[in-house]
N, C-alpha and C positions, 0 to 999 in steps of 0.2 A: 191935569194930574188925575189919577187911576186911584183910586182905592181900592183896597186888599183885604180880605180876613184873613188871618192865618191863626191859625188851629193853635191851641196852646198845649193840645195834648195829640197823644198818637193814639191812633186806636190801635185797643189791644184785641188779638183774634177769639176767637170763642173757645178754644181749646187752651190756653194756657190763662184764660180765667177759671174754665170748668176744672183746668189742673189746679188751679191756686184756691178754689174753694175746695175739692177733695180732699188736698191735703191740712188745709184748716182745720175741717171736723176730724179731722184724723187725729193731727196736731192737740187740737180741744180733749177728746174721746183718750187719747194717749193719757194728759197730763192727769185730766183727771183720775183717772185708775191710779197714778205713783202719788197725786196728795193721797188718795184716800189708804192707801198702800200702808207711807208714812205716815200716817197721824196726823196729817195734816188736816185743820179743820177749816174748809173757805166752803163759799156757799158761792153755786154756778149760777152765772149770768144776772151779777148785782145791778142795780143801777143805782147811785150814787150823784145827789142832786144835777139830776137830770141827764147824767152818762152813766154810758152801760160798760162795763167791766165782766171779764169771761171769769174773774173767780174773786173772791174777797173773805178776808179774815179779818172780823170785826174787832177782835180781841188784839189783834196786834195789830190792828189799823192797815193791812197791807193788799191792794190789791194788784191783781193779775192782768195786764193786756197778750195777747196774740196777735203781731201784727202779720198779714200775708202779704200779698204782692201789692192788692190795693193802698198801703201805707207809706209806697213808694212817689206816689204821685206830687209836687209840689202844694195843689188845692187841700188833699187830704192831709200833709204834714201842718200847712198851716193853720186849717181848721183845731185841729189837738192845743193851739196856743191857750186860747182861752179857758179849756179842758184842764190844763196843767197847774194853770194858776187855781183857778179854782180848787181842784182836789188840796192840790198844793196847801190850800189856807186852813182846809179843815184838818191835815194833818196827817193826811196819808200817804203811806209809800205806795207807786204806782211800779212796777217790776216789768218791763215790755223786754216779750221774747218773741222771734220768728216763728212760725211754725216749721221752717228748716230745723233751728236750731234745737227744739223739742225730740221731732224727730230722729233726729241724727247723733244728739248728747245730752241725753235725757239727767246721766248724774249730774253734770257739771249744773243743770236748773234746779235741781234737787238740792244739791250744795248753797247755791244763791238763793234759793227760798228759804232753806236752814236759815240761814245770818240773820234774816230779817224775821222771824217767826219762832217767835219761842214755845215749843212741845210742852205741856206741860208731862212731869212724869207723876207717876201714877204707883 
C-alpha cells in the first residue's frame, strides 16, 4: 500500500491575495470615515481578551469584524469557535461584515450598526 498527502487547502495565487488585502484596508479606511461621520463612537483595532476586533463600542458592548477572503478557508472559520464563545460570555455583540459588502452597501451597514448602538443625542 502507497501513502499519500493530500493538501487540505488550495493555494491561492498572489494576486487575488494582494487583491483581497487591498480591498480590506480599503474596506477598514471606508468604514471608519461613515462611523466617525455618524457619531458613531468605537475605538479601531481593540483587542478584547486576547482577540482583536477592527472597531469596538465599549458603551454598547458592540464590536466590529471584517472578514476578507482569508475567512473563507475551513481552518480559519473553525479557529473563530472558541473566539465566539468567549466574547459571547462577556457579553458582546460581534457584527461580522465582508469587505465586499462595506464596499458596495455601505447604508445598509450603517443601518445594522444603528440597531445595535445607541447615539446618544446631545
Amino acid at each position: 500500500m502507497i501513502s499519500q498527502t493530500i493538501s487540505l487547502f488550495q493555494k491561492t495565487s498572489e494576486n487575488i491575495i494582494r487583491h483581497s488585502l487591498d480591498n480590506s484596508i480599503l474596506a477598514i479606511d471606508q468604514l471608519n470615515g461613515i462611523l466617525k461621520e455618524k457619531g458613531f463612537h468605537f475605538q479601531r483595532n481593540r483587542s478584547i481578551s486576547n482577540y482583536k476586533f477592527d472597531f469596538y463600542c465599549s458603551k454598547s458592548k458592540v464590536a466590529i469584524e471584517i472578514d476578507s477572503y482569508a475567512h473563507e478557508f475551513s481552518d480559519i472559520y473553525n479557529l473563530d469557535a472558541p473566539k465566539k464563545f468567549t466574547i459571547a460570555s462577556l457579553g458582546i455583540t460581534v457584527l461580522k461584515f465582508t469587505d465586499y459588502q462595506i464596499l458596495t452597501d455601505i447604508e445598509e451597514i450603517t443601518r445594522a450598526i444603528r440597531i445595535h448602538v445607541k447615539i446618544p443625542t446631545s
